[in-house]
ZAFI-294932 format. One record per atom (N, C-alpha, C): atom name; residue in three letters; x, y, z. Coordinates in steps of 0.2 Angstrom, whole numbers, plus 5000, padded with zeros to 4 digits. Atoms other than C-alpha are relative to their C-alpha. Layout:
  name  resn  east  north    up
    CA   ALA     X      Y     Z
...
This chain:
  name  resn  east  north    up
     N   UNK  5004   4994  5000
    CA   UNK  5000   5000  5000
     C   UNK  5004   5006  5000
     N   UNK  4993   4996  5001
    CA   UNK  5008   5015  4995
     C   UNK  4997   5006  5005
     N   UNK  5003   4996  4993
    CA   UNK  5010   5029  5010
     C   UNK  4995   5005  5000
     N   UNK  5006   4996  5002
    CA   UNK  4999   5042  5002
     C   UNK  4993   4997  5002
     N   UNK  5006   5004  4998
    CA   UNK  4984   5029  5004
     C   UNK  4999   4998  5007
     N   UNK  5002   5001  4991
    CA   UNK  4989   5025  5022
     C   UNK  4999   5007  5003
     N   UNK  5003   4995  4997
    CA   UNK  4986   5042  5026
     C   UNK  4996   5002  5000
     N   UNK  5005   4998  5000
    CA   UNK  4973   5044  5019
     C   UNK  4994   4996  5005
     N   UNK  5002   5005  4996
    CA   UNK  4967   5029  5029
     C   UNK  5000   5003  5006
     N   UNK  5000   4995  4993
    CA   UNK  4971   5039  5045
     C   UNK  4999   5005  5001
     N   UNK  5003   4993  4999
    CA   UNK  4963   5055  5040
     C   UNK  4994   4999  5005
     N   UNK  5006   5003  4996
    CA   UNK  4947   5049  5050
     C   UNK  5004   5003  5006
     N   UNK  4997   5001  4991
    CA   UNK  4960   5048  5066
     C   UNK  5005   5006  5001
     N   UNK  4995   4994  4999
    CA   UNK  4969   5066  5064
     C   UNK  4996   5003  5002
     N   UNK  5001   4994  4997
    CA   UNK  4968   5081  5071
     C   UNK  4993   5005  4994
     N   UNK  5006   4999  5005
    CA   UNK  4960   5087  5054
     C   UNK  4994   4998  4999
     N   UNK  5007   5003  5002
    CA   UNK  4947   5076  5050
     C   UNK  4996   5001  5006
     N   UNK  5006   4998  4996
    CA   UNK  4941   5079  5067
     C   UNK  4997   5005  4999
     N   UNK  5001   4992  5003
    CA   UNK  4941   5097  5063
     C   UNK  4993   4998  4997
     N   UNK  5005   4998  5005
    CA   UNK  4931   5092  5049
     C   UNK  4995   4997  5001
     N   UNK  5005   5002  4998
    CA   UNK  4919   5081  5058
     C   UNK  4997   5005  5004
     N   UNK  5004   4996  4994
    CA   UNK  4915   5095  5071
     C   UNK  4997   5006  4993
     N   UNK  5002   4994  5005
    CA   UNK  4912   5109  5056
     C   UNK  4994   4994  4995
     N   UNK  5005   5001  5006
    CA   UNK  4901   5097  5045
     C   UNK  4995   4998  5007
     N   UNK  5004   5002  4992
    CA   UNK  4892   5092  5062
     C   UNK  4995   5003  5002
     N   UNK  4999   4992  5001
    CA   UNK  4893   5110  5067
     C   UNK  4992   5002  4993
     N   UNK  5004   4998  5005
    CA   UNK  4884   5114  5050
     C   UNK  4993   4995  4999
     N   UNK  5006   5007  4999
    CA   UNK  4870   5099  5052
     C   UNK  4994   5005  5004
     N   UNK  5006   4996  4993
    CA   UNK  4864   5113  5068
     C   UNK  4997   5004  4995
     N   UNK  5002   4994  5004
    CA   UNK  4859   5125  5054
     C   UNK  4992   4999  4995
     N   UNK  5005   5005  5001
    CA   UNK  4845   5112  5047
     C   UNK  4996   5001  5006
     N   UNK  5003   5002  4996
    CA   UNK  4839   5108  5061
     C   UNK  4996   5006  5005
     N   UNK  5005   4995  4998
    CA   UNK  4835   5126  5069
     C   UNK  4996   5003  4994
     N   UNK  5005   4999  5005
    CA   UNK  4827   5129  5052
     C   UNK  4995   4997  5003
     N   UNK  5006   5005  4999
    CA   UNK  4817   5114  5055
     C   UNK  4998   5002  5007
     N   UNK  5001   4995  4995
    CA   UNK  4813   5122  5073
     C   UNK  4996   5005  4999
     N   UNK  5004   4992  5004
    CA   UNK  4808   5140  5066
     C   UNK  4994   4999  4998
     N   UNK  5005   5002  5004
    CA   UNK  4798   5132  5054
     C   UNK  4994   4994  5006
     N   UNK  5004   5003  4994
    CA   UNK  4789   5121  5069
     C   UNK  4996   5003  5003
     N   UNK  5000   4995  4996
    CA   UNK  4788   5134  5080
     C   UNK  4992   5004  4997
     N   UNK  5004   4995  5004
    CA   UNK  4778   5147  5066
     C   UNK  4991   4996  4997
     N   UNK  5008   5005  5001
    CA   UNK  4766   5131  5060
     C   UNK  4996   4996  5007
     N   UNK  4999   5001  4995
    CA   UNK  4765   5127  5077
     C   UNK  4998   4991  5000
     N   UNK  5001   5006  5002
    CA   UNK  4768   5109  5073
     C   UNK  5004   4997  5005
     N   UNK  5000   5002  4995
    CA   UNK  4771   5098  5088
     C   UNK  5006   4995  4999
     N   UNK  4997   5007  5001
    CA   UNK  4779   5084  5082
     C   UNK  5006   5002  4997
     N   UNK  4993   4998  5002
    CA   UNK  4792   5093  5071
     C   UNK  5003   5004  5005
     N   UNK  4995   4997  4996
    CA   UNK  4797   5104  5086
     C   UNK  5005   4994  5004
     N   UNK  4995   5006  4994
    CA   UNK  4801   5086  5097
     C   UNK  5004   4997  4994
     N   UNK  4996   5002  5005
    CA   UNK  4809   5081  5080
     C   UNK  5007   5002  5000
     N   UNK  4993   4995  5003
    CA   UNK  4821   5095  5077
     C   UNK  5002   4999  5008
     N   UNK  4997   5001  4991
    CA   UNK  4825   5095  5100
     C   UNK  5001   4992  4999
     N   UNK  4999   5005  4999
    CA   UNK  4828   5077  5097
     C   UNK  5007   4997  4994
     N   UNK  4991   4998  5005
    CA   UNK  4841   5081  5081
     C   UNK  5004   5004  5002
     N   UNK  4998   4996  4998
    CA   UNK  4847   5094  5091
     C   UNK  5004   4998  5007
     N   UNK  4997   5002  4995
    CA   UNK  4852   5083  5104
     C   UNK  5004   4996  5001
     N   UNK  4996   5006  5004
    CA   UNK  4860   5071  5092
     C   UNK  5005   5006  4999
     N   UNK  4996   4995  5004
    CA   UNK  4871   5086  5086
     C   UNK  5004   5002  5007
     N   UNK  4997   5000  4992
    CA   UNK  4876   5089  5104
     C   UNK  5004   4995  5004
     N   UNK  4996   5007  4995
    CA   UNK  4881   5072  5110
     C   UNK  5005   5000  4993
     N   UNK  4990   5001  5005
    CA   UNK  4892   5071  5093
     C   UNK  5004   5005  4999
     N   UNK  4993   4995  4999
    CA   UNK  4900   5088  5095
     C   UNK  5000   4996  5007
     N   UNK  4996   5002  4992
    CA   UNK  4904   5082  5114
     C   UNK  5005   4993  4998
     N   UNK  4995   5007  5001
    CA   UNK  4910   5065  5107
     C   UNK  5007   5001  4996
     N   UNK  4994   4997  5006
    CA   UNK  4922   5074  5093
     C   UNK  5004   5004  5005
     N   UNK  4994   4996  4998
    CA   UNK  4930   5086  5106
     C   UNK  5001   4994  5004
     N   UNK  4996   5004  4994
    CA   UNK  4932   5072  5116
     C   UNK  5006   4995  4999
     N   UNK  4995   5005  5003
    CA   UNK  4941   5060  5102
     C   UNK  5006   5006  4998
     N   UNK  4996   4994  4999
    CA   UNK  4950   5079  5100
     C   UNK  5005   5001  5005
     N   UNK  4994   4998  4995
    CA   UNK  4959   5080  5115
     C   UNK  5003   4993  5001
     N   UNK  4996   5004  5000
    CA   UNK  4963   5064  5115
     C   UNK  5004   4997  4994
     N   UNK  4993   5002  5005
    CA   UNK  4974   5063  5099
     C   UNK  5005   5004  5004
     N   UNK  4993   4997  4997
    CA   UNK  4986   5076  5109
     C   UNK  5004   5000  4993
     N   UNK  4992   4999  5005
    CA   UNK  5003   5074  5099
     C   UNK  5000   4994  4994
     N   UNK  4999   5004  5002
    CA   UNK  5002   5059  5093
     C   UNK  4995   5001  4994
     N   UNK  5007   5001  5006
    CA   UNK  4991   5064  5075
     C   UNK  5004   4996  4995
     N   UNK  4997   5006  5003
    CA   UNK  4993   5050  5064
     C   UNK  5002   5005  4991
     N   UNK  4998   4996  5007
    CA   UNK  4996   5064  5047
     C   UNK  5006   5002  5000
     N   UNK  4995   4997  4998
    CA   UNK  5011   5071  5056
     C   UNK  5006   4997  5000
     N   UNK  4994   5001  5000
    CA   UNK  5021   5060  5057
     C   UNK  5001   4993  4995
């Protein structure tokens, strides 16, 4: 396997990819308080507990990604 491929293999488990998990994540909220707004105005019951129920998933998985963040520390598999 040539090393280029294995890096790419361990972008998942870098410092970057997390980045990029937390920013597409991150950007997932922007949906979701749409879907909210729009709940809210139709006062539609079901998509409010919808969207607080997407909103909760979007909160435990930014919590999970800074958590798999701090524990790369030094050791990012890109770097070295």
């Amino acid at each position: 396997m040539s090393k280029a491929l294995t890096k790419a293999k361990g972008f998942k488990k870098s410092k970057s990819g997390t980045y990029l998990s937390i920013a597409t994540t991150a950007f997932g909220a922007l949906g979701v308080a749409k879907q909210a707004k729009k709940a809210r105005t139709e006062h539609d019951t079901l998509r409010l507990i919808d969207a607080a129920v997407s909103a909760a998933a979007i909160v435990t998985g930014l919590a999970i990604l800074y958590r798999e963040l701090r524990r790369l520390g030094d050791d990012d598999v890109l770097l070295g």
